[in-house]
Phi, psi and omega in degrees: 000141154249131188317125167343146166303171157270132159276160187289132178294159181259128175269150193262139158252126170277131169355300158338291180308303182288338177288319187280008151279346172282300201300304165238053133287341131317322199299182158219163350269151184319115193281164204280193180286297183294327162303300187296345173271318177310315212281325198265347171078037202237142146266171198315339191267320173302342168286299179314312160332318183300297197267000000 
């Protein structure tokens, strides 16, 4: 038998946070979704979600 998936831990977002993820996703040149999910450890649709 094999084991359930893991769920993924819930990250709490700070205010802070989405506002510098808005601000640079504005930058240039424009970083993708996934380098900004990479570099804050988040995933690409919470960043989009976001922005």
């Amino acid at each position: 038998m094999s084991e359930p998936p893991s769920k993924r831990r819930r990250v709490i977002l700070s205010i802070e946070d989405k506002i510098t993820w808005i601000k640079e996703s504005e930058m240039f040149p424009k970083p993708t979704f996934k380098m900004l999910s990479e570099k804050y450890g988040v995933g690409k649709l919470t960043i989009g979600d976001i922005v």
